[in-house]
C-alpha positions as CSV (number, residue, x, y, z in Angstrom):
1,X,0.0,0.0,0.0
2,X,1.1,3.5,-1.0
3,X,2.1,5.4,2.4
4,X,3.3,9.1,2.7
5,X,6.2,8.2,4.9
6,X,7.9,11.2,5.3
7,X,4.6,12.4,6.7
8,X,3.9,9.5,8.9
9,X,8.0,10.0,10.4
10,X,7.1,13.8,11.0
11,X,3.6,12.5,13.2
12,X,5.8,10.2,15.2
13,X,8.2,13.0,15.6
14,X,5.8,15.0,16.6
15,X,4.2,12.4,18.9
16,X,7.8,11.4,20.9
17,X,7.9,15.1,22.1
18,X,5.0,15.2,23.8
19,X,5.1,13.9,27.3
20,X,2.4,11.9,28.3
21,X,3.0,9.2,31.0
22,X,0.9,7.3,32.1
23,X,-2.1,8.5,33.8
24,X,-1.2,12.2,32.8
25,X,-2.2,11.7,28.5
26,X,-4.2,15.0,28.3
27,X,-1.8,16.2,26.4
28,X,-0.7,13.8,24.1
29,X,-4.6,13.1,23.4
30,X,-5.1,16.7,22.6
31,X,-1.8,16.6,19.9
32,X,-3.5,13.3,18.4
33,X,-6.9,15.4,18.0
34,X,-4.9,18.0,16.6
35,X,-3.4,15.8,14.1
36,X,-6.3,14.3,13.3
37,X,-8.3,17.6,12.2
38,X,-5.5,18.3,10.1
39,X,-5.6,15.0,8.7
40,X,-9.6,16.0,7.9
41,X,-11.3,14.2,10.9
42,X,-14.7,16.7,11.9
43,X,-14.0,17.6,15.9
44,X,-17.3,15.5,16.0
45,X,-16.0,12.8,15.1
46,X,-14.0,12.7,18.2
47,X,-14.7,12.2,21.8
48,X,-12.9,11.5,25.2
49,X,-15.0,8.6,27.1
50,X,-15.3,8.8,31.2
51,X,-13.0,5.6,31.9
52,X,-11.3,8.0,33.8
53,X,-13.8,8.4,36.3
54,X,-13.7,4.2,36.7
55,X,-10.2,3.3,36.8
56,X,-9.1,3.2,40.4
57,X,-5.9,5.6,40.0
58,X,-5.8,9.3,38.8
59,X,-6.3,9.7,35.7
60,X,-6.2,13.3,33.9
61,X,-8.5,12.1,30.9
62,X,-10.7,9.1,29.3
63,X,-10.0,7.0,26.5
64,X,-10.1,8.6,22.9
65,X,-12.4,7.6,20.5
66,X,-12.9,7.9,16.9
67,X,-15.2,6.9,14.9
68,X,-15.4,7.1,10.9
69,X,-18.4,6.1,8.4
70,X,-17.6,3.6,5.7
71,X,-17.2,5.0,2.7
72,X,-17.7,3.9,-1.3
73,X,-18.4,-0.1,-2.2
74,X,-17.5,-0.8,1.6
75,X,-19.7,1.7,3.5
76,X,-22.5,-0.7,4.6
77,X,-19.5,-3.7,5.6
78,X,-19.2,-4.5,9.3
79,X,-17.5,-1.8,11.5
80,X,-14.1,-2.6,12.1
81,X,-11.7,-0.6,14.8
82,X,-8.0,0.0,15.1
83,X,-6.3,0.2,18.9
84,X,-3.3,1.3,20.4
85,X,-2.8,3.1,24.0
86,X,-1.5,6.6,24.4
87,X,0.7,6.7,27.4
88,X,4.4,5.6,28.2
89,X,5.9,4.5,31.1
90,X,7.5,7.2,33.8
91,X,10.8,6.8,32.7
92,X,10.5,8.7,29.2
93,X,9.6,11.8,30.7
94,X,12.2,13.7,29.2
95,X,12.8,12.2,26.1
96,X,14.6,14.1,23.0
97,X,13.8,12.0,19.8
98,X,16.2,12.4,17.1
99,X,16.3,10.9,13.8
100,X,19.8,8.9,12.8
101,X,19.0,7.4,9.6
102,X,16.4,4.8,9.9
103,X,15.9,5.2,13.3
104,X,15.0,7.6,15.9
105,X,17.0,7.4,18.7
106,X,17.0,9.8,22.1
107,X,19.6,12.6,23.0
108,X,18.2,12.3,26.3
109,X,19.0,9.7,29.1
110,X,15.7,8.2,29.1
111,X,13.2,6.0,27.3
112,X,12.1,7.5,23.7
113,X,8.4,6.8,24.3
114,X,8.2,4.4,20.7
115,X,6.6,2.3,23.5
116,X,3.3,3.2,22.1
117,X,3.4,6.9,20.1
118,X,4.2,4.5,17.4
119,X,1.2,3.2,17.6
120,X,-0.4,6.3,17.6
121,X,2.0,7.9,14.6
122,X,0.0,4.6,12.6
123,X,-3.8,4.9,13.7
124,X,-3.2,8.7,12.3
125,X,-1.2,7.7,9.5
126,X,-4.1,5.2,8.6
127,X,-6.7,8.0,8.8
128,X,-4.2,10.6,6.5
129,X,-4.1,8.3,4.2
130,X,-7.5,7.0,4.1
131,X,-8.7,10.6,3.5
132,X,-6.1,11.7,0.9
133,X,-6.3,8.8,-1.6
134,X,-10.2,8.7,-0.8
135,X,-9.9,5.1,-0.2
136,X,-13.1,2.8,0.2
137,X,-13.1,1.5,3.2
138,X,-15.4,0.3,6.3
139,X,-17.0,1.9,9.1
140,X,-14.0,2.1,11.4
141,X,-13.5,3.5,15.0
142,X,-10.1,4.2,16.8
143,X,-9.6,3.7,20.0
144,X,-6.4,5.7,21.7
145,X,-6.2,4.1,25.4
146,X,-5.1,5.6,28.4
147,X,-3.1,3.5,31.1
148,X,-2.1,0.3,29.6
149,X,1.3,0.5,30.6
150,X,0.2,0.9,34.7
151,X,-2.6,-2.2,34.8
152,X,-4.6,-2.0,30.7
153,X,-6.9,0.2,32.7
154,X,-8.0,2.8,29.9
155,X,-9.1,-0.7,27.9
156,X,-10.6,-2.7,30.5
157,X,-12.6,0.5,31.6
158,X,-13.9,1.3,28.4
159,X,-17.0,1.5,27.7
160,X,-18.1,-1.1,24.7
161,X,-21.4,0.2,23.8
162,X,-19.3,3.3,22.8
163,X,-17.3,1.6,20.5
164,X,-19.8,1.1,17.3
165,X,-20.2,-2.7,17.7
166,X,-16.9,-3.6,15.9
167,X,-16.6,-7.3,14.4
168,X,-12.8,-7.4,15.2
169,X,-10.0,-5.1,16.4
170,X,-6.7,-4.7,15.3
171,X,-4.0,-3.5,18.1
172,X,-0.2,-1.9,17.5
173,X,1.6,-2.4,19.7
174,X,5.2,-4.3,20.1
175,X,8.4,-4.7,17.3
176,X,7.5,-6.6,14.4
177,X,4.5,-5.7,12.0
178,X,4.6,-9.2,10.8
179,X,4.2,-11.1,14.2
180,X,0.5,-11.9,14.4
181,X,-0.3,-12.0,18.4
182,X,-3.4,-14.4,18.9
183,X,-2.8,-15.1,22.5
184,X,-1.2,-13.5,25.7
185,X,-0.9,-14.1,29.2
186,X,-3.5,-13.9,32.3
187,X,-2.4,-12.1,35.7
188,X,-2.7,-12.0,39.0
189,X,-2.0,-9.0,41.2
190,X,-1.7,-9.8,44.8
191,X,-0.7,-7.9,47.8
192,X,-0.3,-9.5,51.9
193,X,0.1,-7.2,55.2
194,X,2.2,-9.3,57.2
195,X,1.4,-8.3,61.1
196,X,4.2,-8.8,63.7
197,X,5.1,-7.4,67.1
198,X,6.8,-4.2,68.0
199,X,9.1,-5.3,71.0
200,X,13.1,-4.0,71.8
201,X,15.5,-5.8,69.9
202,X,17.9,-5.6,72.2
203,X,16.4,-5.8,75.8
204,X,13.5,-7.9,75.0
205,X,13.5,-9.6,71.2
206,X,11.8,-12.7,72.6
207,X,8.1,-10.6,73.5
208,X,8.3,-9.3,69.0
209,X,7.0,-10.9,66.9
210,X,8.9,-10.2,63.9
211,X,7.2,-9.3,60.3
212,X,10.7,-9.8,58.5
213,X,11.2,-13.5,59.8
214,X,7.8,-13.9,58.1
215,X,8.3,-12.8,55.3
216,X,11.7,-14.6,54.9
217,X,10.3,-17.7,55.5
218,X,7.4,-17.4,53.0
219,X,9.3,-16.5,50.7
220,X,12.0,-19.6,50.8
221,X,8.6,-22.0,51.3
222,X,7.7,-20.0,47.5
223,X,11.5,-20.6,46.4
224,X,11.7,-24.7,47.6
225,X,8.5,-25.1,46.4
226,X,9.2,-24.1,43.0
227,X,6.8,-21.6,42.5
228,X,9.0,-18.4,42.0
229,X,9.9,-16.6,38.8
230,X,9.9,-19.5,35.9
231,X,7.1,-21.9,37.2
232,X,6.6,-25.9,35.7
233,X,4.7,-28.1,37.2
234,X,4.6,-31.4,35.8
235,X,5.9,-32.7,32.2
236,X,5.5,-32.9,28.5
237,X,2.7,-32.1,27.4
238,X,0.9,-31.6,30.1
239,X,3.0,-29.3,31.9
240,X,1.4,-26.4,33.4
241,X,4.0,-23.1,32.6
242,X,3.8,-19.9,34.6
243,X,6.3,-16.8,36.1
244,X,5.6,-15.2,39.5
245,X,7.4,-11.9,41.3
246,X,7.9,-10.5,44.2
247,X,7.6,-6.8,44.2
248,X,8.0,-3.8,46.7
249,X,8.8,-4.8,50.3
250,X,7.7,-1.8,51.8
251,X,6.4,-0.6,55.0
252,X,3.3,0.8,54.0
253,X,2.2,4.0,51.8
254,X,6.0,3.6,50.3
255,X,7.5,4.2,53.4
256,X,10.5,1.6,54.9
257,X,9.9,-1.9,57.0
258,X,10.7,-1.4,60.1
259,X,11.6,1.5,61.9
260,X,15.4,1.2,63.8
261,X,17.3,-2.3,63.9
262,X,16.8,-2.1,67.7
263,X,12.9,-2.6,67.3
264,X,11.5,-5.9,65.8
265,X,9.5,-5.0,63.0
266,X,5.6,-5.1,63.3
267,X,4.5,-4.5,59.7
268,X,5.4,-5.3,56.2
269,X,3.7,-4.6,52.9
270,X,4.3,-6.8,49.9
271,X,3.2,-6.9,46.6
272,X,3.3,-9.4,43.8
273,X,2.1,-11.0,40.4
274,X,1.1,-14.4,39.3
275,X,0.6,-15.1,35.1
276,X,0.7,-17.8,32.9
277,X,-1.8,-18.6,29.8
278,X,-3.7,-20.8,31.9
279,X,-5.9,-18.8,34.1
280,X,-6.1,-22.1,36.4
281,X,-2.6,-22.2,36.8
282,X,-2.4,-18.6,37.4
283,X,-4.6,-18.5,40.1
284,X,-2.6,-22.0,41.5
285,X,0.5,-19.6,41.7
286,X,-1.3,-16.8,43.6
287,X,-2.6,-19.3,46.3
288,X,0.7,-21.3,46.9
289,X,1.7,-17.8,47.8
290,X,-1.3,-17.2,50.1
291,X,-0.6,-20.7,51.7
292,X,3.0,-19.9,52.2
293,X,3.0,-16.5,53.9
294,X,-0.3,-18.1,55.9
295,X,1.9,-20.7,57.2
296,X,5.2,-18.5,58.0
297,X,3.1,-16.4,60.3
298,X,2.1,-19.5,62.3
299,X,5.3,-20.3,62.7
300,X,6.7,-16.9,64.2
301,X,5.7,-17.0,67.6
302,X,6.9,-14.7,70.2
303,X,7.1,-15.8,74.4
304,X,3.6,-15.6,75.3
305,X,2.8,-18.4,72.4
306,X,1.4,-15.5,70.0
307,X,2.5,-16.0,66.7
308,X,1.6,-13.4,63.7
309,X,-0.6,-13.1,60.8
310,X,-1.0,-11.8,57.7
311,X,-4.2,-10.4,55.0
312,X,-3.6,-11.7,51.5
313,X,-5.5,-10.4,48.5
314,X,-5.4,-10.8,45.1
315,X,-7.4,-9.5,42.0
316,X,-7.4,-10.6,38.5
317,X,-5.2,-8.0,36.4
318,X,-5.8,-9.7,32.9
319,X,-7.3,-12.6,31.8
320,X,-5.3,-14.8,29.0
321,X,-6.8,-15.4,25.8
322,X,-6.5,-17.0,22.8
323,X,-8.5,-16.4,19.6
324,X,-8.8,-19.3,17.2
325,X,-6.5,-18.7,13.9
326,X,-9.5,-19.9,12.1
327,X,-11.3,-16.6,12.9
328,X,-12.2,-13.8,10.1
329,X,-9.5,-11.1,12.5
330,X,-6.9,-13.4,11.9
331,X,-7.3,-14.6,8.9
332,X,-7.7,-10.7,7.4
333,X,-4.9,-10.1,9.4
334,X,-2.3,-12.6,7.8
335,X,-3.3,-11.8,4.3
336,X,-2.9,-8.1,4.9
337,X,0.7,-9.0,6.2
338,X,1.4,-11.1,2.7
339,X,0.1,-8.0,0.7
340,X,2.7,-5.7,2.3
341,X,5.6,-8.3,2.0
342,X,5.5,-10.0,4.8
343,X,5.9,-13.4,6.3
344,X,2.7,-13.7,8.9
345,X,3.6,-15.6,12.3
346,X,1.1,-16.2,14.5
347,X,2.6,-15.6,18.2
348,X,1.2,-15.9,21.7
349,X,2.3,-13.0,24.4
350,X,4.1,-13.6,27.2
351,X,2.9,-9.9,28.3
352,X,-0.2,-7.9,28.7
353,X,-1.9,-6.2,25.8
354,X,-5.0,-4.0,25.5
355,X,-6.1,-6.8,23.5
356,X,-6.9,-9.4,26.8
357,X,-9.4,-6.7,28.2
358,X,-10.9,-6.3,24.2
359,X,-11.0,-9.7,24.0
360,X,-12.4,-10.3,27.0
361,X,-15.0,-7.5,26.1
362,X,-15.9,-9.8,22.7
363,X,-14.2,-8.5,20.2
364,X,-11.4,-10.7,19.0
365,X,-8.5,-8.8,18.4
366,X,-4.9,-9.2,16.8
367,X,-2.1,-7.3,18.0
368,X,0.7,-6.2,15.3
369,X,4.2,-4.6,16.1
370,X,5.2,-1.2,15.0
371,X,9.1,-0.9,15.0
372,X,9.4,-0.3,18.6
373,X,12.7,-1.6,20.3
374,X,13.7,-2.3,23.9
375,X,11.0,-0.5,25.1
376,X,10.9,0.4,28.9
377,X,14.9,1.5,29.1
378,X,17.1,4.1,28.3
379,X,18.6,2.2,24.9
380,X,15.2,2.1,23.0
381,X,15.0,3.2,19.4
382,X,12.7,2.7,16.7
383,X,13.0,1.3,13.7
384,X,11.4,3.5,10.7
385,X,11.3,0.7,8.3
386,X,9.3,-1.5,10.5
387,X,7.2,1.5,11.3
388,X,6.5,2.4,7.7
389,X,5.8,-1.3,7.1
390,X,3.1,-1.2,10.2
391,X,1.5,1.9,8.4
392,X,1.2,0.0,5.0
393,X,-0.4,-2.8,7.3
394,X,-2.8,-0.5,8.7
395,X,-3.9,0.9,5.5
396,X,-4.1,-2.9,4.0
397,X,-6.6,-3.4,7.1
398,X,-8.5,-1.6,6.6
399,X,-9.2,-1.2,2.8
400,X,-9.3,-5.1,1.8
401,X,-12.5,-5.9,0.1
């Protein structure tokens, strides 16, 4: 598909310099509008949904959406819709994109943000285009999600009636256009309060009950047992494959466990995930975690025969999927990759996408790369030729008869 690329580098461009973590997008979805209205999109045609108001962390604005009628042979076809999320993770606040050849790179010591303004620099580049060669095409709506990269909030908080009833979806977001994701992992999130006994450490240690002896023996109970980072539990075939983490050790509201080493420590906060593509499996991690910090708090007891306890709870993050390769979205999807030269591979996620919440929501979706590269540090860079190729994939999408 014919692709104005120099325009669609300029919108990326464009995109990367805008800061927008996530949960503060207001102004990165404002630049999108922008570029859209230029692009020929009526302001009426745009709107910022309340997600916002439902996602359980502050969030400046709600998810933008955009719809578009079909137009020519294809105007009364199914609605389709294109995805991709808005925001970046904390650490490319800052960043200074600069182009060096084919690629954009960052003066600054942080992450460049490809991480998703590329997707963004190709749902616009889709509508440019669309508009400028007067393509037929149908009904499609955009969706530009807010906090995917803190918990896929903007997506699971959407609301679907909103969307046009769209048969499929089609996400960017990753490295390779022609990787075809059909499936990606489920989490849990899970958090325990471990509750000790304040006591001196050094004139009366055996009246604490300490929080930290808790956790350390939870913890190795999780490590003998097998159940932390790579999890497999059984063989061949029928081996059941997971990861797990331990996160922040804290002492509450961010503050440190414990207050002096001369005190036993009465309170620790710790937080954690659980994933695997079996949503079974996942939730058999989360509760061999529960079981082990349950137990360790039995066994801390202090001279009076008290031992301490702990509150575990755990939530469903994402659920895994996996869409059928026999589907309409993915077979449209790997024919589109073959028009524009490329070698579909149908992949499963080992990561969550906005995808598991659409999904989830009944609309089978495909997610596509877009030239990103080692997102989430300080040595990502983006690869313009993949990028162009994800544009020409967009346009393909959208246009096939």
């Amino acid at each position: 598909m014919s692709v104005d690329t120099a325009a669609a580098t300029d919108r990326l461009m464009r995109f990367l310099a805008v800061q927008g973590v996530t949960g503060r997008e207001k102004a990165i979805g404002r630049e999108i509008m922008a570029a859209l209205k230029q692009a020929g999109v009526p302001a009426k045609a745009m709107r910022l949904d309340d997600a916002n108001t439902r996602i359980p962390l502050p969030t400046e604005t709600g998810n933008l959406i955009v719809e578009l009628p079909g137009r020519g042979s294809q105007q009364n076809q199914p609605r389709i819709m294109f995805m991709t999320h808005m925001d970046t993770v904390p650490l490319c606040a800052g960043a200074q994109p600069k182009l060096a050849g084919r690629k954009i790179v960052n003066k600054a010591k942080t992450a460049l943000g490809g991480d998703n303004r590329c997707g963004c620099g190709i749902l616009v580049t889709l509508v440019a285009e669309l508009i400028r060669q007067k393509l037929d095409h149908p009904p499609i709506t955009l969706l530009f999600c807010v906090r995917e990269e803190s918990g896929l909030h903007g997506a699971r908080h959407v609301a679907v009636d909103e969307l046009g009833a769209p048969v499929m979806a089609f996400n960017f977001d990753g490295s390779s256009a022609s990787s075809v994701t059909i499936a990606a992992v489920g989490a849990d999130h899970w958090q325990v309060e471990i509750f000790g006994r304040a006591s001196h450490a050094g004139v009366a240690p055996e009246r604490g009950i300490s929080a930290t002896m808790i956790l350390a023996l939870a913890l190795a109970e999780v490590k003998a047992g097998g159940w932390f980072g790579k999890v497999v539990k059984g063989k061949g075939k029928e081996a059941k494959l997971g990861t797990s983490n331990v996160g922040p050790v804290t002492g509450g509201e961010g503050r440190s466990a414990g207050d002096a080493t001369n005190v036993v420590t009465d309170y620790i906060h710790v937080s954690g995930e659980s994933r695997s593509h079996d949503a079974k499996f996942v939730r058999q991690i989360t509760n061999a975690y529960k079981a082990a910090f349950e137990n360790a708090a039995k066994r801390v007891t202090n001279s009076d025969g008290k031992s301490g306890r702990v509150k575990f709870k755990a939530e469903t993050e994402f659920h895994p999927f996996r869409i059928k390769d026999t589907l309409p979205v993915v077979k449209r999807a790997t024919a589109a990759v073959t028009d524009v030269g490329g070698t579909p591979t149908l992949r499963a996620g080992n990561g969550g996408l906005d995808a598991n919440w659409m999904v989830r929501h009944g609309i089978p979706t495909v997610t596509f790369g877009t030239g990103q590269n080692e997102p989430h540090t300080i040595d990502e860079w983006i690869n313009l030729d993949e990028y162009d190729r994800a544009c020409a994939l967009a346009l393909r999408l959208a246009t096939m008869g």
